[in-house]
C-alpha positions as CSV (number, residue, x, y, z in Angstrom):
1,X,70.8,101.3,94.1
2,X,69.2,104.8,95.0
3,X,69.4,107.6,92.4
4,X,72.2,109.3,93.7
5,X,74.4,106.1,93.4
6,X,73.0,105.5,90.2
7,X,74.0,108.5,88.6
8,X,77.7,108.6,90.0
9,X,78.1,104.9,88.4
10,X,76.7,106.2,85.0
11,X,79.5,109.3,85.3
12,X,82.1,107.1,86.1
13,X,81.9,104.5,83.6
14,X,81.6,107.5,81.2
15,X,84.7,109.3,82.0
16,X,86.2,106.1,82.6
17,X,85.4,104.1,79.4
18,X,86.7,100.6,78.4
19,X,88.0,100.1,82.1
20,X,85.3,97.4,82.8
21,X,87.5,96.2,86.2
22,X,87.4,99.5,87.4
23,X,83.6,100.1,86.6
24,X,82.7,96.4,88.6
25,X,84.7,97.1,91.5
26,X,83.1,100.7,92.0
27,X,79.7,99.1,91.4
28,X,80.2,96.5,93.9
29,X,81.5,99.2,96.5
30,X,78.3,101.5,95.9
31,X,75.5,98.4,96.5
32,X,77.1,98.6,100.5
33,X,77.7,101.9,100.8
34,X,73.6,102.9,100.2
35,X,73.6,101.9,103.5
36,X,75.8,104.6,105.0
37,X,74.9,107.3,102.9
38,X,71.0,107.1,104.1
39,X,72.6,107.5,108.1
40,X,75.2,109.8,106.8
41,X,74.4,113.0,104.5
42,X,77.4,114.9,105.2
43,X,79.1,112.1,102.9
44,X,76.9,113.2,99.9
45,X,77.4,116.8,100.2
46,X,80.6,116.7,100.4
47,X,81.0,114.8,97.3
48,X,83.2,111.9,99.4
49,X,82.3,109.3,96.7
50,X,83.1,111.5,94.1
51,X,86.6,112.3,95.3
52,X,87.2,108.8,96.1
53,X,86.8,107.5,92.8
54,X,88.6,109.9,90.7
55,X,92.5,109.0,91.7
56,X,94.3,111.8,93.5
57,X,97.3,111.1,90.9
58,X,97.5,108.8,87.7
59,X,101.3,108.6,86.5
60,X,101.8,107.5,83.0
61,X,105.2,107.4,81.4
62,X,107.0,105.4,78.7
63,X,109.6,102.9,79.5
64,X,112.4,101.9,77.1
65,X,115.1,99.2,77.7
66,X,117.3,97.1,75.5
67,X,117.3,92.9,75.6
68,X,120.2,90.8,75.8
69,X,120.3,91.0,71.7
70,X,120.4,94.9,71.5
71,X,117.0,95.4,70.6
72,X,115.2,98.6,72.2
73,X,112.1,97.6,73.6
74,X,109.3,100.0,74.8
75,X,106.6,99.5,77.7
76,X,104.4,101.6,79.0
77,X,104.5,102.2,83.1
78,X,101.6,103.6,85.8
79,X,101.6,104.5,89.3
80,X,97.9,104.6,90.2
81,X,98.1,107.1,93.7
82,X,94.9,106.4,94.4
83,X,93.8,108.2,98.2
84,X,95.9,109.6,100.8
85,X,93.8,110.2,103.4
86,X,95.4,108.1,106.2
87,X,98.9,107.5,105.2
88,X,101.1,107.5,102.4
89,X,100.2,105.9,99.4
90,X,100.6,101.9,99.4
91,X,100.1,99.4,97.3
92,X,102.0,96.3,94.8
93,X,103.7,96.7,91.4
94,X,102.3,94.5,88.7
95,X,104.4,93.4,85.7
96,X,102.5,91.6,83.4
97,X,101.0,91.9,79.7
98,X,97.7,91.6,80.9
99,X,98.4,95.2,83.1
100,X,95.8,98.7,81.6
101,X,95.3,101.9,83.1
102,X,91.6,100.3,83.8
103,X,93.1,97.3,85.9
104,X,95.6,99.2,88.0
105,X,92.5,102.1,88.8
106,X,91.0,98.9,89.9
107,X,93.2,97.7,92.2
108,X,94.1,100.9,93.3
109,X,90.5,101.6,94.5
110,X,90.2,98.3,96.5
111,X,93.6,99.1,97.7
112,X,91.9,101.9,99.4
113,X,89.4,100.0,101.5
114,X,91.6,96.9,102.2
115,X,94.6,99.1,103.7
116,X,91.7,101.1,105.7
117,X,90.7,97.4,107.0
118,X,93.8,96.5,108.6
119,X,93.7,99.7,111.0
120,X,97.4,100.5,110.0
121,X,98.4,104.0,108.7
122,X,98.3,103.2,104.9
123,X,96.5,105.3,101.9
124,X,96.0,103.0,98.6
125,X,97.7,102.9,95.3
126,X,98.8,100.6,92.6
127,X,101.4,100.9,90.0
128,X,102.6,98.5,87.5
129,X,103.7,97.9,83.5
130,X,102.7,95.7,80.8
131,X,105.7,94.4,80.5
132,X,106.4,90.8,80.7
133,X,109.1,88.8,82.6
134,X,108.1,85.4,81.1
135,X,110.9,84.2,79.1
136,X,113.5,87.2,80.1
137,X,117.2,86.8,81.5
138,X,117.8,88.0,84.7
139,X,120.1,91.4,83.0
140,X,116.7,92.0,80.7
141,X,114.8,91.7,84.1
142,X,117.6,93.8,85.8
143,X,118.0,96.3,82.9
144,X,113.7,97.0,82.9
145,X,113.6,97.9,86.8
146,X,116.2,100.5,86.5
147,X,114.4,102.0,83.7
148,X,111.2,101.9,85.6
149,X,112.3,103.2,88.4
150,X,114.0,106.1,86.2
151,X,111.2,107.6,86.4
152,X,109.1,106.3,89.3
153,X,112.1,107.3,91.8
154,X,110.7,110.5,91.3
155,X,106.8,110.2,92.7
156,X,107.6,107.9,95.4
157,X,109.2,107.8,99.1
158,X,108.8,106.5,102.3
159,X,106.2,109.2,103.6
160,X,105.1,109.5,100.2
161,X,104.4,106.5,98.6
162,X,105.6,102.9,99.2
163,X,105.3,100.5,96.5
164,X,105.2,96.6,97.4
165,X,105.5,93.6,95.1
166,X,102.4,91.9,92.9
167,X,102.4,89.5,89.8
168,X,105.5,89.0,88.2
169,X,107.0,91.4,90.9
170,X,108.6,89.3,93.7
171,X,111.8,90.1,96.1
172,X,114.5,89.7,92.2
173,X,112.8,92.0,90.9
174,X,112.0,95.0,93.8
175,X,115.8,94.3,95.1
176,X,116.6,95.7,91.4
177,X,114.5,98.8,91.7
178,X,115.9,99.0,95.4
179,X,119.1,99.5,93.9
180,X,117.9,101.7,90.9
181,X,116.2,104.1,93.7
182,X,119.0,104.1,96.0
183,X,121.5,104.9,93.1
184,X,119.6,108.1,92.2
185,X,118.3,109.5,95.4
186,X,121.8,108.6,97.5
187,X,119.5,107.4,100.2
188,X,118.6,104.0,102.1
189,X,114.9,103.9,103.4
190,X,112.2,101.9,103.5
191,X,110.8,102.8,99.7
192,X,109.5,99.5,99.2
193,X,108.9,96.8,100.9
194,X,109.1,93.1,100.3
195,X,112.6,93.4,100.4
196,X,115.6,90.9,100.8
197,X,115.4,89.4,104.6
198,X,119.3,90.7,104.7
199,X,118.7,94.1,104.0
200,X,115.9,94.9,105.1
201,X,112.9,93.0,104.4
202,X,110.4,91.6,106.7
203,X,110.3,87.8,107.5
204,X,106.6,86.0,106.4
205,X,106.2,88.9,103.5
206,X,106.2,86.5,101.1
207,X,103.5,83.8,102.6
208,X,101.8,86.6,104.6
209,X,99.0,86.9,102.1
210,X,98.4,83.3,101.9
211,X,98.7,82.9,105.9
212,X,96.4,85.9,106.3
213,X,93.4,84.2,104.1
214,X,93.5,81.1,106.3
215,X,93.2,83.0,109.6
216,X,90.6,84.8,107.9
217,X,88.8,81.6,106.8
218,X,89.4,80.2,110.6
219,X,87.6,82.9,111.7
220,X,84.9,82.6,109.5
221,X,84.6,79.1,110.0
222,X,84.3,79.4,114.0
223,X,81.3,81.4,113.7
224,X,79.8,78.0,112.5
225,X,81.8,76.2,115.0
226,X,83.8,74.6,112.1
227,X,87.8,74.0,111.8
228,X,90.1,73.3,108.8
229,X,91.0,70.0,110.6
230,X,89.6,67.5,108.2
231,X,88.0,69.8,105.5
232,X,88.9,69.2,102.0
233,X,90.0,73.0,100.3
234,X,90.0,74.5,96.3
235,X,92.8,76.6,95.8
236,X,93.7,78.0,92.8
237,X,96.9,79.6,91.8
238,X,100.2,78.8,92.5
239,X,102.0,81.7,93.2
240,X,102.8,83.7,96.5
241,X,99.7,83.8,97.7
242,X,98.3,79.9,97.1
243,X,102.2,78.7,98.1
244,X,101.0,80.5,101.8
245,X,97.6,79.4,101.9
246,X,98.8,75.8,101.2
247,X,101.0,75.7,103.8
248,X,98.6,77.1,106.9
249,X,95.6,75.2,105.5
250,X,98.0,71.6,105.9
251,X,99.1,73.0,109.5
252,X,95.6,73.5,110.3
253,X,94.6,69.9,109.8
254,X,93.0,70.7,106.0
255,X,93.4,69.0,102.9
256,X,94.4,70.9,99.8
257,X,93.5,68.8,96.7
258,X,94.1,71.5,93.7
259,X,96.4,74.3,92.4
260,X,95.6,76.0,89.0
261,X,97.3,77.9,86.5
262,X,96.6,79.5,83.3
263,X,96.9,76.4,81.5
264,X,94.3,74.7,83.7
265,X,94.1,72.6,87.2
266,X,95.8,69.7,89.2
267,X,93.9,67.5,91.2
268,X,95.8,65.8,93.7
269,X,93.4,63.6,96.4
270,X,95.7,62.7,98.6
271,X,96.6,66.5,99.1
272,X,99.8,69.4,98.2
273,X,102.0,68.6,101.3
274,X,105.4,68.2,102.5
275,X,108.1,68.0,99.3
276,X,104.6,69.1,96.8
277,X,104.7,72.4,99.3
278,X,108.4,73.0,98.5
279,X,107.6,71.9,94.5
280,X,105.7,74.9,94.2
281,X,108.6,77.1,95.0
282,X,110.3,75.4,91.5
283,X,107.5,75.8,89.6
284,X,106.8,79.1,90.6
285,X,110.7,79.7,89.8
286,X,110.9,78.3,86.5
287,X,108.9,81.1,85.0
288,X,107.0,78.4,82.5
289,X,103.4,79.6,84.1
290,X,102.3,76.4,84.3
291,X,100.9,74.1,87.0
292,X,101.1,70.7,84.2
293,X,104.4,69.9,85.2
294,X,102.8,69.1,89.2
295,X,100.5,66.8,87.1
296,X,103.7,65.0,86.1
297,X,106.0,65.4,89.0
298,X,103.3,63.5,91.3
299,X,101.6,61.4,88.4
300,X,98.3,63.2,89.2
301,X,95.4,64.5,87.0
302,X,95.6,67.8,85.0
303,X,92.2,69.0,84.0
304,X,93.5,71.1,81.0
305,X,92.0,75.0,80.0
306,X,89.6,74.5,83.1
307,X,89.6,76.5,86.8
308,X,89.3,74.2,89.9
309,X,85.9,75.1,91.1
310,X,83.9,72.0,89.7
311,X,86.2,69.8,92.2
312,X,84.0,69.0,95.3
313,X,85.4,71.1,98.2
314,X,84.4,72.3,101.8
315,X,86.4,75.7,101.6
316,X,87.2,77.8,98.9
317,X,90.8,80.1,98.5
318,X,90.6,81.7,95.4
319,X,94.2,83.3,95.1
320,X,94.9,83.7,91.2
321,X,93.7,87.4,89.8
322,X,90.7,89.3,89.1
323,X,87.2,87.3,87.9
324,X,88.6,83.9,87.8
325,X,85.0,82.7,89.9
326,X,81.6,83.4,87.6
327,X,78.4,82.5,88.1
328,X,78.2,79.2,86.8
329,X,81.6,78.6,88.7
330,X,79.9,80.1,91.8
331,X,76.7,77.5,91.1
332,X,79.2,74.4,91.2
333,X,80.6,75.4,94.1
334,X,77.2,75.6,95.9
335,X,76.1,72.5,94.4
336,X,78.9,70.3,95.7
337,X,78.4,71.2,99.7
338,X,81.0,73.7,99.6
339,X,80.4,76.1,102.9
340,X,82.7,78.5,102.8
341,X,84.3,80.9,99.8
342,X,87.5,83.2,101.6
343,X,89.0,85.6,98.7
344,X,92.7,85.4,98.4
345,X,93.1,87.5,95.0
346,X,91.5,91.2,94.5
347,X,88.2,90.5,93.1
348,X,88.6,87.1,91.8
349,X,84.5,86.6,91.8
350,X,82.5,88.4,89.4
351,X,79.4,90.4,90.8
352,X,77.0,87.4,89.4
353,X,79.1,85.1,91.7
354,X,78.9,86.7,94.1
355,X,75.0,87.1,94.0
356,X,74.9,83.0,94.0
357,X,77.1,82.9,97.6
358,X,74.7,85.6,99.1
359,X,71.6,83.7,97.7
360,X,72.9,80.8,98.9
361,X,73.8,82.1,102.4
362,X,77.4,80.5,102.5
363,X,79.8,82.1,103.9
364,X,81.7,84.6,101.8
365,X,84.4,87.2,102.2
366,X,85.8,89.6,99.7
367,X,89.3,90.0,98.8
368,X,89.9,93.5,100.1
369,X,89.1,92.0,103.6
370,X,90.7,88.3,103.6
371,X,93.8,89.0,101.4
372,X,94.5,91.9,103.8
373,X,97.4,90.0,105.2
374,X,99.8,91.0,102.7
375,X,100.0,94.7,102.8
376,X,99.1,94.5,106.5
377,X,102.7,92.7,106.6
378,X,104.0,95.3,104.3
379,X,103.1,97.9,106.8
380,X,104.8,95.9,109.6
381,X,108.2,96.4,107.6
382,X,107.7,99.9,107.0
383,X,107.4,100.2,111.1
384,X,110.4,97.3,111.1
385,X,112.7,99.5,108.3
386,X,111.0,103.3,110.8
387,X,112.5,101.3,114.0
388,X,115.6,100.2,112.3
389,X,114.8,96.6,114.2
390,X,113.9,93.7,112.7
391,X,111.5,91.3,114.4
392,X,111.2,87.6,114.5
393,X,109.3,85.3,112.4
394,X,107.1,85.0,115.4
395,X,106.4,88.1,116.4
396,X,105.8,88.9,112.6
397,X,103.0,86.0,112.2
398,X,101.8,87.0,115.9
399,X,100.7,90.6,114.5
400,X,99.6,88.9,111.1
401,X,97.3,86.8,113.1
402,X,96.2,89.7,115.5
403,X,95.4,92.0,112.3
404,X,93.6,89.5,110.3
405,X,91.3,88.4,113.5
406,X,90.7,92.6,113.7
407,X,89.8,92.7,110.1
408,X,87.3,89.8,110.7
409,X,85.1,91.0,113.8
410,X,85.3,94.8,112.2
411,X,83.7,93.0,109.0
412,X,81.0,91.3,111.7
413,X,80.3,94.1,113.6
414,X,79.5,96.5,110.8
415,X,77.0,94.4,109.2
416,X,75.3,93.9,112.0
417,X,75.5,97.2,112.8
418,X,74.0,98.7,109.5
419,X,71.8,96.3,109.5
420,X,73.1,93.1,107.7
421,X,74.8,90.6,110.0
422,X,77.1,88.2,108.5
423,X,77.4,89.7,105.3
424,X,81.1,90.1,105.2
425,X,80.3,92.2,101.9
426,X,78.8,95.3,103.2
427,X,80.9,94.9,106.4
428,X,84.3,94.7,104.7
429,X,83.4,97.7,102.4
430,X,81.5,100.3,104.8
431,X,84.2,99.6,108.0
432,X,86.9,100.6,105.0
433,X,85.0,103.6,103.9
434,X,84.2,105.0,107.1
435,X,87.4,105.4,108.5
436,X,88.8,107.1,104.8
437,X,85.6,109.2,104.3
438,X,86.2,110.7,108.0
439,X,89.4,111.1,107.5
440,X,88.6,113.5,104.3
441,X,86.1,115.0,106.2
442,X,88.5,116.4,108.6
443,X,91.1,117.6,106.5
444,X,88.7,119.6,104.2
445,X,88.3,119.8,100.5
446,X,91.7,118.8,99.2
């Protein structure tokens, strides 16, 4: 990296100590963007970078409920509004205990570039609480989204900011702060999304992530005239976004032969289909976190405290959370003829990992590009809840499809355009800056 980039890193790590997440995905970010800034001064002097890595709002505040026992519990809650410059702020809320100020800033960030990708009218932000809902009733769920939304009711609205679902926040938990919001503001708009299909929530939001990484991966795949149909895929997770990618990947002719969890991996060779699809849904639902029980459902191996990505593969969907794909990881994956790595969580490879796909020349796409389908959908039920009309499942997957075929040749043409073709990399994050950097250009120093 160039001086300049240099020295903004170093400032940011130090007025952003311990926040390691947010450090990486900066770093990765700035390695493109020394592309654009040599073309473009006008970024550098007007301090773009520098505004778009400090957040235009951090919201920290405490939040106390009581269990079904009568004990006072007390979490901590954030709403990361990250950039604004296109759109009202957009971006999941994350309940878990693994949830910092350092991971939300994070996620936040890449929210930025990833809701600039998908050419829809979004800023980025993330929000969340280390709260978790393993283990909880549904009245200790219940009575912790009403306090949350106590106080986030007041730093969020539909042409404000419109939160979405994330880990350990699916469509129980945002129809609770639904009705929390709507309680205290005597209003019913399109706040959040990911909302119940009955009043009014989007049909495909909850696989549109998932569905959105394989037409991302299709696309990728073409440009080595390549299919799914007969290719043997990794997928870890087992959650939203591997349940969706699961189900395209088996429409599309491919063979998924693991799902992973944060007690280790199932290997299943004759493939997750039909009822093992539909077993996902209970496992998800029995709020263990555990993929083991697959293993014994289906009387298949379970590879114990390991990640999936020694299994020999032809495509890649990496759809758990953030670094779950290092170097050595990365190396395996290379070594066993895989050909193509498609991101389905935010960041799940580390910056080492990624070096091996590049060196390697496989084709590689990062999250804030592939797993675009998710809050691309969110933004089609903010135009859905603006229209007051809701739109088939059809019409819904149509646009998903559309958007994430956009996303792709944007990703292709940049590259090539600045000078590194097929490097979905620098593609995916200099198309997303562009359009938010001009953006703050026009409306002045703000």
């Amino acid at each position: 990296m160039s001086d300049y980039t240099n020295k903004l890193l170093a400032e940011v790590k130090a007025k952003n100590p311990a926040e390691p997440e947010f450090h990486q995905a900066v770093e990765e970010i700035m390695g493109s963007l020394e592309l654009v800034l040599q073309r473009h001064p006008e970024y550098r002097s007007m301090k773009i970078l520098e505004r778009m890595v400090e957040p235009e709002r951090t919201i920290i505040f405490r939040v106390p409920w009581v269990d079904d026992q009568g004990e006072v519990h007390v979490n901590r809650g954030y709403r990361i509004e990250m950039n604004s410059a296109i759109g009202p702020y957009k971006g999941g809320i994350r309940f878990h205990p693994s949830v910092t100020l350092g991971i939300l800033k994070f996620l936040a960030f890449e929210q930025v570039f990833k809701n600039s990708l998908t050419t829809l009218p979004m800023g980025g932000g993330k929000g969340g609480s280390d709260f978790n809902p393993k283990g909880r009733s549904d009245n200790e769920i219940m009575r912790f989204c009403q306090s949350f939304m106590n106080e986030l009711f007041r730093h969020i609205g539909p042409d404000t900011d419109v939160p979405a679902g994330d880990i350990g926040v699916g469509a129980r938990e945002i129809g609770y702060m639904f009705g929390q919001y709507k309680r205290l503001k005597n209003e019913f708009t399109g706040v959040l999304t990911g909302k119940g299909i009955n009043w009014g929530g989007s049909l495909v939001r909850p696989e549109a992530t998932g569905f959105g990484v394989v037409y991302f991966a299709q696309e990728m795949l073409k440009t080595k005239k390549q299919t799914f149909d007969g290719k043997t895929v990794v997928v870890s997770g087992f959650g939203n976004v591997a349940w969706g990618a699961v189900r395209k990947v088996t429409e599309l002719g491919g063979k998924v032969v693991t799902l992973s969890g944060p007690d280790g991996y199932i290997y299943d060779p004759d493939g997750v289909k039909g009822e093992k699809i539909d077993y996902m849904l209970k496992l998800r639902s029995s709020n263990k976190d555990i993929v083991e029980d697959y293993a014994k459902e289906f009387k298949v191996k379970f590879v114990p405290g390991k990640r999936p990505w020694e299994v020999k593969c032809d495509v890649a969907l990496p759809c758990a959370t953030q670094n779950e794909l290092n170097e050595e990881n990365a190396k395996d994956l290379v070594k066993n003829g895989c050909m193509c790595v498609c991101e389905g969580a935010n960041m799940p490879t580390t910056i080492e990992g990624f070096k091996v796909f590049t060196d390697a020349k496989i084709l590689y796409s990062p999250g804030k590009a592939s797993n675009a389908g998710g809050v691309a959908t969110s933004g089609l039920e903010m135009t859905q809840n603006s229209m007051r009309l809701p739109w088939s499942s059809e019409e819904v997957d149509k646009r998903l499809h559309e958007i994430m075929i956009r996303i792709h040749d944007t990703c292709i043409n940049t590259a090539e355009k600045y000078g590194t073709p097929g490097s979905y990399v620098n593609g995916a994050n200099i198309a997303g800056f562009l359009k938010v950097a001009n953006a703050m250009l026009d409306q002045g120093v703000v």
